[in-house]
TORLOZA-971015 format. One record per atom (N, C-alpha, C): residue number from 1; x, y, z. Coordinates in steps of 0.001 Angstrom, whole numbers, padded with zeros to 6 digits, m for minus. Example, Ala and Ser with C-alpha at 12.3 -4.5 7.8 and 13.67 -1.06 7.14 Angstrom:
# residues 2
1	013190	m005690	007800
1	012300	m004500	007800
1	013200	m003300	007800
2	012850	m002250	007080
2	013670	m001060	007140
2	012900	000030	007870
This chain:
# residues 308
1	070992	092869	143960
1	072199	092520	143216
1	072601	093658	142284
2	071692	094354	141934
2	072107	095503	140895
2	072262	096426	141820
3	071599	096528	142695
3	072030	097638	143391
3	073545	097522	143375
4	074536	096834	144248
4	075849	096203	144366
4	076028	096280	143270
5	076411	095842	142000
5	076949	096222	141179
5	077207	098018	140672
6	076207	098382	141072
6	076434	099923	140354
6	077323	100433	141502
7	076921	100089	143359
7	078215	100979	143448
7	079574	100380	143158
8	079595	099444	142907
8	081057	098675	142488
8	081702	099669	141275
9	080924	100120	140479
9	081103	100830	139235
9	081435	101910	139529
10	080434	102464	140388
10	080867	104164	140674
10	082159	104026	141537
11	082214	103160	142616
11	083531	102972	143046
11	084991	103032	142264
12	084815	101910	141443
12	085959	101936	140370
12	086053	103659	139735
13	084951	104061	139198
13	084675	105296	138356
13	085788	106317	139588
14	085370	106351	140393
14	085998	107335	141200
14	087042	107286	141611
15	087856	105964	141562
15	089241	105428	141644
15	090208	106024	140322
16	089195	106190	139340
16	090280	106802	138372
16	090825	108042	138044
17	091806	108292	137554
17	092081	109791	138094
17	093211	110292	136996
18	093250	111901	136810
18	094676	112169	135793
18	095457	113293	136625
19	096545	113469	136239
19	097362	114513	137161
19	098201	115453	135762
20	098421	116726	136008
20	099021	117941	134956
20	100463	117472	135501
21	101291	117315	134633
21	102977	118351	134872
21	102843	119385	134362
22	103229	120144	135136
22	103310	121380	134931
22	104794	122132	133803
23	104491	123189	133081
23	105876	123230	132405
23	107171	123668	133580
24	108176	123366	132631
24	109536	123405	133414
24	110182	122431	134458
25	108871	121387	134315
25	108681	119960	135377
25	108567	119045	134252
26	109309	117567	134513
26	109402	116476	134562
26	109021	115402	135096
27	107567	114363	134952
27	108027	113492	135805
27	108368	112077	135443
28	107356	111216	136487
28	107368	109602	135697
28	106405	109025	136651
29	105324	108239	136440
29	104345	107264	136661
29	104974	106460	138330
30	104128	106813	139570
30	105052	105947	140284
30	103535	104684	140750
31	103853	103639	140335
31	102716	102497	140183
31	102074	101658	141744
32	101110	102357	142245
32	100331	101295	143220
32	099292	100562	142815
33	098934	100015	143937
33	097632	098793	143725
33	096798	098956	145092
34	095815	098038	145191
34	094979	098315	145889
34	093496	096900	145883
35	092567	097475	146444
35	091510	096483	146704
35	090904	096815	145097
36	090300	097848	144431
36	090278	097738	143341
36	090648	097532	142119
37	091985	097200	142321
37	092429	096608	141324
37	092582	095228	141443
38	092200	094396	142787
38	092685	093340	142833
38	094155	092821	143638
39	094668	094283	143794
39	096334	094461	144470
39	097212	093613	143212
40	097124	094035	141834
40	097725	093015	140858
40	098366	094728	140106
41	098758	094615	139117
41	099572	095619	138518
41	101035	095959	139115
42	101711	096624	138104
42	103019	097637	138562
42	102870	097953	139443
43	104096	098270	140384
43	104331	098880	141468
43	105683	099486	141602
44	105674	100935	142346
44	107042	101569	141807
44	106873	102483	140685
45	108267	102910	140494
45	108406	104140	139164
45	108042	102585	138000
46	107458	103498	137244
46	107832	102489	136133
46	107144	103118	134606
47	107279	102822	133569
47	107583	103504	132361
47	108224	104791	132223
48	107926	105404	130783
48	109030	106615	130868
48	109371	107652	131616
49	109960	108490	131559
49	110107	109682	131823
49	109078	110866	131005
50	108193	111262	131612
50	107247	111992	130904
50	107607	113690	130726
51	106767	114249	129807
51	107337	115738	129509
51	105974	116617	130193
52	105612	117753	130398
52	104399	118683	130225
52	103032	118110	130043
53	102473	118097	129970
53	100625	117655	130116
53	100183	116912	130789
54	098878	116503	130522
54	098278	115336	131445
54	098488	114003	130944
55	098166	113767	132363
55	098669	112130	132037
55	097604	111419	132867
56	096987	110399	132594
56	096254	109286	132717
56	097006	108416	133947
57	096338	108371	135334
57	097107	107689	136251
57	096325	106407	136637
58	095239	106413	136484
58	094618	105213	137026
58	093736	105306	138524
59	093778	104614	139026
59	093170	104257	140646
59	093864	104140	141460
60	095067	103953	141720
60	095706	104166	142375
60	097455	104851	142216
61	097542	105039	141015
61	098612	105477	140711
61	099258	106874	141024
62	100342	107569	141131
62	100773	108725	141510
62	101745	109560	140612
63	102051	110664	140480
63	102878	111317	139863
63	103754	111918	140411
64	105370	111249	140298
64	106425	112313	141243
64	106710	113226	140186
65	107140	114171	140328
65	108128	115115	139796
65	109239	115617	140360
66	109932	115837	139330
66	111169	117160	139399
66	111322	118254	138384
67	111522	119551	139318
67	111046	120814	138899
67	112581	121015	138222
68	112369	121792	136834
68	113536	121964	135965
68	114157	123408	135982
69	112578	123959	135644
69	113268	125472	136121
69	114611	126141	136113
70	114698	127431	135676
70	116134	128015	135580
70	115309	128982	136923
71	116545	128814	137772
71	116540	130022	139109
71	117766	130306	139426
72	117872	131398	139986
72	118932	132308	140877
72	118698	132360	142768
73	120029	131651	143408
73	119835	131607	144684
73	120867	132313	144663
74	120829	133296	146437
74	121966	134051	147007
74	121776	134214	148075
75	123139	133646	148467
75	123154	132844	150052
75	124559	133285	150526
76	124101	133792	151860
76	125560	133932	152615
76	125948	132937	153466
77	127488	132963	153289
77	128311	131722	153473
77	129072	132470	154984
78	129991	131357	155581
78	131113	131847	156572
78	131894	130616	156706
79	133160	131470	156584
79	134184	130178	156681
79	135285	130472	157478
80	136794	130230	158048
80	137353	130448	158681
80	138789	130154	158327
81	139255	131495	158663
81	140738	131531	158219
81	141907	131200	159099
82	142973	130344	158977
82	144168	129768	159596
82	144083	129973	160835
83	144100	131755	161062
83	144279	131963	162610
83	142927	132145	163713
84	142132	131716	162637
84	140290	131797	163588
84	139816	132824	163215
85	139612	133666	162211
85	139160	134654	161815
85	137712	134738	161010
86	136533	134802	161345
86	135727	134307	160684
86	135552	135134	159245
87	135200	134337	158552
87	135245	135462	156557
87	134173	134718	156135
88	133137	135901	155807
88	132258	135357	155156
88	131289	136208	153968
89	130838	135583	153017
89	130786	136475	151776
89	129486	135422	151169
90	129342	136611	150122
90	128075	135893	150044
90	127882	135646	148148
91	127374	134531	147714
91	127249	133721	146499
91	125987	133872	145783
92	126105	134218	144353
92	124576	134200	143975
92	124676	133219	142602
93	124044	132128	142772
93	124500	130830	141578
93	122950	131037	140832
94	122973	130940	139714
94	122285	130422	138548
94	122351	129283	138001
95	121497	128294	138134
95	120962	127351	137629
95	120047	126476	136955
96	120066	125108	136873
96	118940	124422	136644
96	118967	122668	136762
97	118117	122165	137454
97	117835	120655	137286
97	118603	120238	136179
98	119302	118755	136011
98	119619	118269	134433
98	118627	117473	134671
99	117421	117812	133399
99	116250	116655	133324
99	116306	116171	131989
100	117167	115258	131980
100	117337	114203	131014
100	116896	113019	131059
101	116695	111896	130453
101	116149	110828	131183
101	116562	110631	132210
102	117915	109988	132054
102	118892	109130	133262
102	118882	110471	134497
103	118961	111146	134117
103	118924	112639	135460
103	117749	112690	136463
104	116626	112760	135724
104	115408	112901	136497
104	115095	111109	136758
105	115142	109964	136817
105	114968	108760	136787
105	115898	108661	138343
106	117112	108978	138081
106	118159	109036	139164
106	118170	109564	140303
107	117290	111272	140164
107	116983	111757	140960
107	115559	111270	142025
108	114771	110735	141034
108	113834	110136	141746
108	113706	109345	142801
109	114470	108583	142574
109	114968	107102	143201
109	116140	107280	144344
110	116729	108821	144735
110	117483	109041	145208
110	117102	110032	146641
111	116356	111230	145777
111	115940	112078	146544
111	114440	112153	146876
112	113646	112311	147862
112	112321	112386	148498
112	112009	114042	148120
113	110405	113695	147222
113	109644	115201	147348
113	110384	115843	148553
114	110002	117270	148310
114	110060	118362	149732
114	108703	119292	148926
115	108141	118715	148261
115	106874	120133	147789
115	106096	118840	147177
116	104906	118564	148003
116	103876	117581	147114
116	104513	116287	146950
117	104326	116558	145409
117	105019	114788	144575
117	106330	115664	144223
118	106948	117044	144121
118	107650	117674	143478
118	109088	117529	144261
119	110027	117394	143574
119	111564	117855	143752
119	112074	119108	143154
120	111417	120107	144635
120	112025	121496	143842
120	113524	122006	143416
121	113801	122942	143625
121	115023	123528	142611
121	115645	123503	144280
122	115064	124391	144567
122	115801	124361	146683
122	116088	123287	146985
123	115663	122602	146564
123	115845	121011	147444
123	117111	120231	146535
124	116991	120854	145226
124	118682	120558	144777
124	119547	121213	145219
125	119326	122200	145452
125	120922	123628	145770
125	120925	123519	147291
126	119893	123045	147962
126	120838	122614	149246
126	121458	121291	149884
127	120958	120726	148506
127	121529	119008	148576
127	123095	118992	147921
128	123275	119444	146377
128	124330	119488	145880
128	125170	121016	145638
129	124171	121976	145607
129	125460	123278	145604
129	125788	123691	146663
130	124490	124221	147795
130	125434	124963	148810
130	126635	123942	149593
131	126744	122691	149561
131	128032	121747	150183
131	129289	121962	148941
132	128916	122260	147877
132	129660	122136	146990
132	130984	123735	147080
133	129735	124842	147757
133	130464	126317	147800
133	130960	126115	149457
134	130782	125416	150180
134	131537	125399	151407
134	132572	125078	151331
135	132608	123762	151004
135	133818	122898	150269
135	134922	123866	150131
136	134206	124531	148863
136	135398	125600	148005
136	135851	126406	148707
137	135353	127233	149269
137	135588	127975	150287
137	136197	127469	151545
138	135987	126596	151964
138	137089	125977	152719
138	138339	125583	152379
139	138196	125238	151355
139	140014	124797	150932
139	140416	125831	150548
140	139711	126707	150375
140	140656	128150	149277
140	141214	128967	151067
141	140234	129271	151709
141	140337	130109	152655
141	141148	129900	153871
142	140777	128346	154122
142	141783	127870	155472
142	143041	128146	155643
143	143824	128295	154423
143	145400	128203	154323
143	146086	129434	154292
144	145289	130282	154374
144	145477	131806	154608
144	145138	131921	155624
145	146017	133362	156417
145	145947	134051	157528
145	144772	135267	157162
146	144502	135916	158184
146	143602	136864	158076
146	143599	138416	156884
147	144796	138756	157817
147	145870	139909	157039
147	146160	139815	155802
148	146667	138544	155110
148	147044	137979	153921
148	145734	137899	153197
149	144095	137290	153747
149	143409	136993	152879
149	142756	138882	152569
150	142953	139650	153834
150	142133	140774	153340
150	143738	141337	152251
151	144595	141213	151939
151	145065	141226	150883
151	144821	140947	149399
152	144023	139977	149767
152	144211	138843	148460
152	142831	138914	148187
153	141458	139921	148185
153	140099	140137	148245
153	139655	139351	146494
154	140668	140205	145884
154	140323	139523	144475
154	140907	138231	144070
155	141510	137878	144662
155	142070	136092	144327
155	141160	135349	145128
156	140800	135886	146137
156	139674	134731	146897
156	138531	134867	146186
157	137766	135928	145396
157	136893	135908	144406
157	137111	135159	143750
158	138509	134654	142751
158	138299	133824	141862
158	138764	132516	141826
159	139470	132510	143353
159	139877	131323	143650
159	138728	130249	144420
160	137513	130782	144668
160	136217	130321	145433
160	135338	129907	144195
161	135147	130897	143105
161	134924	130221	142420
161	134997	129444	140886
162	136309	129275	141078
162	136977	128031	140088
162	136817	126665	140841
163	137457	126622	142081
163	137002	125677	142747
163	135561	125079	142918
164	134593	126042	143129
164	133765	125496	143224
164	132676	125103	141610
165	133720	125593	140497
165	132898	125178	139052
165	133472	123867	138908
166	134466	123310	139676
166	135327	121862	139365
166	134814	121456	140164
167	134230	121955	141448
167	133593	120400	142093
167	132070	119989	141253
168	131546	120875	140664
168	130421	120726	140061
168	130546	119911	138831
169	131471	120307	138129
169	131710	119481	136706
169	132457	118304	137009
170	132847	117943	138193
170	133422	116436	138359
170	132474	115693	138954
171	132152	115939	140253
171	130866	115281	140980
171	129455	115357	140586
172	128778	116680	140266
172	127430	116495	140003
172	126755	117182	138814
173	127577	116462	137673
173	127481	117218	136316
173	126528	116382	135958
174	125832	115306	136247
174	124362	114583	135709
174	123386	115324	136376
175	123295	115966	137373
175	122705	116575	138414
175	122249	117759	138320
176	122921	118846	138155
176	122769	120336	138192
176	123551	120495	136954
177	123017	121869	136188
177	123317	122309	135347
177	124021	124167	135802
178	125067	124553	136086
178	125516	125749	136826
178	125678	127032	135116
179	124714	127449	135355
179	125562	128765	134321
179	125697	129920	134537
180	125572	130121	135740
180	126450	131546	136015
180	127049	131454	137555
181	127897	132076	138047
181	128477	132297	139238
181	128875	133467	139643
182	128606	134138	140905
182	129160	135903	141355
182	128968	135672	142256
183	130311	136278	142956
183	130600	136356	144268
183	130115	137486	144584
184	130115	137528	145520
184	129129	139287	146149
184	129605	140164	146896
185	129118	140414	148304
185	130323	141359	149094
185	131324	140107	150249
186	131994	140911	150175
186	133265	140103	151119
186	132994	141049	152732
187	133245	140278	153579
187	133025	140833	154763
187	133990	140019	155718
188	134730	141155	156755
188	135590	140629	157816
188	134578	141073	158973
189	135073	140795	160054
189	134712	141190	161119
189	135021	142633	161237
190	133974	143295	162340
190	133954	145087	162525
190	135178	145145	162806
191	136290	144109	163791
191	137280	145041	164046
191	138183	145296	163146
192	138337	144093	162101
192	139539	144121	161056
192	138852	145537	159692
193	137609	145429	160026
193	136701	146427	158965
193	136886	147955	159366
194	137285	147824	160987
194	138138	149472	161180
194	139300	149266	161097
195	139949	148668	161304
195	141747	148462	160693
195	141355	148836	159589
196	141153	148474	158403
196	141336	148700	157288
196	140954	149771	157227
197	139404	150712	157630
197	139487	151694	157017
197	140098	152809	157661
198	140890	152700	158963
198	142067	153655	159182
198	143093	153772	158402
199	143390	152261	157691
199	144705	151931	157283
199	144533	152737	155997
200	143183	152887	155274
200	142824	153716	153669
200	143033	155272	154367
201	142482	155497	155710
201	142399	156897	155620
201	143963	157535	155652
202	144539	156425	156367
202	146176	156784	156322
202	146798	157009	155404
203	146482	156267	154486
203	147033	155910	153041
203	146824	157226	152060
204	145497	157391	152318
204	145383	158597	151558
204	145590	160274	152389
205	146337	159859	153469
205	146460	161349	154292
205	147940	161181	153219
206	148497	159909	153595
206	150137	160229	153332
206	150004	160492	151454
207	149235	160202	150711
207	149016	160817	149233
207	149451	161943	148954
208	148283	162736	150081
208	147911	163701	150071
208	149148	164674	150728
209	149488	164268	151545
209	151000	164806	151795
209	152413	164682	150906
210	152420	163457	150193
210	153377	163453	149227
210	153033	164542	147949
211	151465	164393	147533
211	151235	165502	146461
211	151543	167005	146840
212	151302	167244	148250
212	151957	168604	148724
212	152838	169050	148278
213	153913	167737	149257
213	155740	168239	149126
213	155766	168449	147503
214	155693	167572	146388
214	155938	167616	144876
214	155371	168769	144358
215	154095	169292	145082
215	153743	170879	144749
215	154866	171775	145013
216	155159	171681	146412
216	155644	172722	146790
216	157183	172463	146211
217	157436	171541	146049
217	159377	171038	145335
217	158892	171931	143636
218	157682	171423	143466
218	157541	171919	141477
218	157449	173419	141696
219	157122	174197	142912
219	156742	175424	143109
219	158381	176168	143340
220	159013	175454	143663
220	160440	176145	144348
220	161371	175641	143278
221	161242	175202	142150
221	161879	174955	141055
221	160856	175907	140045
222	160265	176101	140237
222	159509	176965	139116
222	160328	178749	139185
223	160372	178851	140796
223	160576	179963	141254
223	162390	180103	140963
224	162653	178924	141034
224	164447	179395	140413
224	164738	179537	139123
225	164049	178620	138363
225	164131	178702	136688
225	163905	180818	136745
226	162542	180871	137525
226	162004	182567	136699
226	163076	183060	137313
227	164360	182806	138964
227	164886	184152	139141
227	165866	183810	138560
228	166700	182966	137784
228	167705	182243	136967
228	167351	183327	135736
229	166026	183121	135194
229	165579	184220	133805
229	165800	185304	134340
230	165164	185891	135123
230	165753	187683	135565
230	166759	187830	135695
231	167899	187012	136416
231	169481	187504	136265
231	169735	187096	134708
232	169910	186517	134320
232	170257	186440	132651
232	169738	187427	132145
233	168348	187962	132108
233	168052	189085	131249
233	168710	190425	131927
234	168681	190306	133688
234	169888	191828	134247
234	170915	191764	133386
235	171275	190275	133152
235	172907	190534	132688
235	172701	191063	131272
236	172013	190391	130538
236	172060	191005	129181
236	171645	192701	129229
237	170570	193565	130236
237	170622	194389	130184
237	171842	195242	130403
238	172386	194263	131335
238	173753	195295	131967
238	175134	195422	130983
239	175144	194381	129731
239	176127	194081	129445
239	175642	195355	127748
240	174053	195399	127743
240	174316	196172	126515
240	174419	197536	127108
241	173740	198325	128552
241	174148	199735	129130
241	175288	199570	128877
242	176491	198554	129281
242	177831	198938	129004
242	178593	199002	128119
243	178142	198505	126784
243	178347	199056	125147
243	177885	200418	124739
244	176628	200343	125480
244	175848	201538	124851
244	176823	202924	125623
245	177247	202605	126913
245	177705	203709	127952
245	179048	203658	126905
246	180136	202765	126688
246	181350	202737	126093
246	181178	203601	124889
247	180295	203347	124195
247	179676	204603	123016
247	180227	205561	122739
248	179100	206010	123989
248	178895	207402	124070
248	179968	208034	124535
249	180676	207241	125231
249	181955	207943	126230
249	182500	207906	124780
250	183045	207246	123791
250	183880	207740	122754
250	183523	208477	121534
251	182106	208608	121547
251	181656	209504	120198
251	180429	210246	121455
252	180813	211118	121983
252	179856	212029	122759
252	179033	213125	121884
253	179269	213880	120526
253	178725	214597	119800
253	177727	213487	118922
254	177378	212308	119167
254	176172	211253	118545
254	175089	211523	119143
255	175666	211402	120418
255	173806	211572	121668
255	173384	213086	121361
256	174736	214183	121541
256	173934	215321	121230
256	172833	215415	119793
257	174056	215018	118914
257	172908	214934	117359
257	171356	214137	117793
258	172040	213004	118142
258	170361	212305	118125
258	169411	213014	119487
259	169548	213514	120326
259	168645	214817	120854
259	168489	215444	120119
260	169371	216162	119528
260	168594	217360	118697
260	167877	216629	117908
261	168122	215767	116901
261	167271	215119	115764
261	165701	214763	116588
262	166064	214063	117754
262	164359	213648	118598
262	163820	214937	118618
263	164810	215925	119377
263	163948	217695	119955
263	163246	217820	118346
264	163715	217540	117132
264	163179	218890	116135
264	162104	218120	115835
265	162031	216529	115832
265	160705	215940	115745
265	159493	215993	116662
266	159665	216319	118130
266	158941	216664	118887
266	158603	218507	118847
267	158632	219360	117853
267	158452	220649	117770
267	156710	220628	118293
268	156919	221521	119301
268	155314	221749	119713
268	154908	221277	121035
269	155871	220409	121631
269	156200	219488	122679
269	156517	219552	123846
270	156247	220173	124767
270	157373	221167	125833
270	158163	219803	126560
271	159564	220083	126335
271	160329	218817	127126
271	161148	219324	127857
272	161610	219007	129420
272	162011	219472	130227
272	163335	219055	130123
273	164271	219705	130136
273	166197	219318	129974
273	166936	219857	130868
274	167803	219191	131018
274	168902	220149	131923
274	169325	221068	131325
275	170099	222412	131854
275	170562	223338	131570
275	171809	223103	130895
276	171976	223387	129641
276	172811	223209	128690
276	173344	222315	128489
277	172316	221440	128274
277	172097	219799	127663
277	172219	220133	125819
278	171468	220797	125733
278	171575	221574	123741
278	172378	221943	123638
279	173978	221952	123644
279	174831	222634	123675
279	175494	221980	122054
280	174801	223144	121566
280	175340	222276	120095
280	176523	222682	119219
281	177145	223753	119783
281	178546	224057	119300
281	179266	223007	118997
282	180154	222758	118178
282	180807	221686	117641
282	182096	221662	118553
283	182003	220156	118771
283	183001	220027	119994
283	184525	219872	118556
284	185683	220251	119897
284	186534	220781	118877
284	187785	219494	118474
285	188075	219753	117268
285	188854	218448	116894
285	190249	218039	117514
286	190482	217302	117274
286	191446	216345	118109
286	192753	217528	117657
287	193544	217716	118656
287	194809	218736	118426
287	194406	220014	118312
288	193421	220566	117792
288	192945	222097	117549
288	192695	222485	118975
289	193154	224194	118949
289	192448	224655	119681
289	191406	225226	119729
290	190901	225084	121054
290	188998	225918	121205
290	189438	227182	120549
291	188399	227637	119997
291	187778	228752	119626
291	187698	229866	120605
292	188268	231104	120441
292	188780	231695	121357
292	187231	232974	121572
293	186775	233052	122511
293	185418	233587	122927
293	186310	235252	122529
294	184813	235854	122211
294	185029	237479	121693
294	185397	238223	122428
295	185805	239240	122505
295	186970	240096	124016
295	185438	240650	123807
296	185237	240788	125197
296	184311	241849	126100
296	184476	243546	125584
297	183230	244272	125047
297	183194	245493	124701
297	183470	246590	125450
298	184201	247593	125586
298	184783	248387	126408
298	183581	249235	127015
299	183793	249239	128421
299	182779	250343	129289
299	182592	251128	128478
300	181062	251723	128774
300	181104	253236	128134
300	181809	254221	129422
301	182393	255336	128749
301	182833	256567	129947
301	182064	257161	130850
302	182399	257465	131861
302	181194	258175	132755
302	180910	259373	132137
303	179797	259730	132506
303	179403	261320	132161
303	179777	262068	132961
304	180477	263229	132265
304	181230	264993	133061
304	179792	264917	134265
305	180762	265735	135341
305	179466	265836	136305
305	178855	267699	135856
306	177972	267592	136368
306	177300	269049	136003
306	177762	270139	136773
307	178638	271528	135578
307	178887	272669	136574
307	177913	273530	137361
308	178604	273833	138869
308	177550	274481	139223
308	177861	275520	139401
């Protein structure tokens, strides 16, 4: 009889048991029964919502959780535009579980572990976000043509995700907690991905040809302004030679003075002149006559020839 009793004891003893939450996890008590207990007690979730440590489960009792965790998923999407064009781009969301009472209680009772007793973070973002970014992306994208959406690269960035921060804050704002959103690269298909980049190389040949012509137009306006300046300065040269020439034609004994005045400052100087350029006799006054040159000195006589 004692024998039987003690393993009855160690039996029970070994029926009892404790389980950790782990941090960043939530759970709650989910209540069985059994031959050692009699099959009498709770059954089901039942008392609170528990935080971090151990917890006291009993003999048959269990611990679900849900994982709270802040994580970053990035996932490529594909969706399809008006005329069948496939577009697809890719999302990187930041999040977290809402583990509040009513949140994690709700979730329990709703969604099945996928890790252990645990409801991981994956097992929310492919239950409520990634349907939530299709969604968006479907209504934003369908109603556009192909051509039009690779137009519109930055409105479908922010038109994918506004939409998809309103389906979150209307439908599953007890649920997920979203605090950040970035869209990532945008991608068409290879063939529309060489359209376009012929259509850039075009774009920038014809740049590059318009910056030419405006060179060469700023180059051929540069070049008329300077020969516009050289005839203006011919003319001004030409117009003072012909004061300076009018001058001289009426006071011609000035240039001689101012030669001589330069010659006597250059003494020592050898300067080459035309032949009776110094002609410094005083030219004769208006009505007078020239100065009458000296009569030529009379031959001498021949000499008697010798008598012979």
């Amino acid at each position: 009889m004692k024998r039987w009793i003690g393993v009855l004891l160690a039996g029970s003893m070994m029926g009892c048991a404790t389980q950790d939450i782990p941090q960043a996890h939530r759970g709650r008590i989910f209540g069985r029964t059994g031959l050692w207990a009699l099959y009498q007690g709770e059954v089901g979730f039942n008392g609170p919502v528990l935080d971090p440590g151990t917890r006291f489960l009993g003999a048959y009792d269990e611990m679900r959780m849900v994982d709270c965790s802040m994580r970053a998923v990035t996932e490529g999407f594909d969706t399809m535009t008006k005329d069948g064009v496939h577009f697809s781009f890719t999302m990187t969301v930041r999040f977290n579980t809402d583990c509040s009472d009513e949140s994690v209680a709700l979730m329990l009772n709703k969604l099945a572990p996928d890790k252990g007793d645990t409801i991981t973070g994956q097992q929310i973002y492919k239950t409520f976000i990634a349907p939530a970014i299709k969604e968006a992306a479907r209504e934003f994208v369908s109603p556009y043509r192909a051509n039009e959406l690779n137009d519109k690269q930055a409105e479908v960035v922010i038109g994918i995700r506004r939409r998809f921060l309103e389906i979150m804050e209307t439908r599953e704002n007890h649920i997920v907690l979203v605090h950040e959103v970035n869209m990532g690269e945008l991608k068409f298909p290879p063939e529309m991905d060489a359209a376009n980049l012929d259509r850039a190389v075009q774009s920038v040949m014809r740049d590059k040809a318009i910056a030419e012509r405006e060179r060469i137009a700023a180059e051929t306006e540069s070049m008329t302004a300077r020969r516009q300046l050289a005839e203006q300065e011919a003319e001004v040269a030409i117009a003072r030679i012909e004061r300076v020439g009018a001058a001289v034609r009426r006071f011609p004994e000035y240039l001689q003075f101012l030669m001589a005045s330069q010659f006597g400052e250059m003494k020592g100087t050898l300067v080459m002149t035309p032949p009776g350029f110094f002609n410094l006799n005083p030219m004769p006054a208006s009505g007078a006559s020239p100065p009458r040159a000296p009569a030529p000195a009379p031959a001498p006589a021949p000499a008697p020839a010798p008598k012979k």
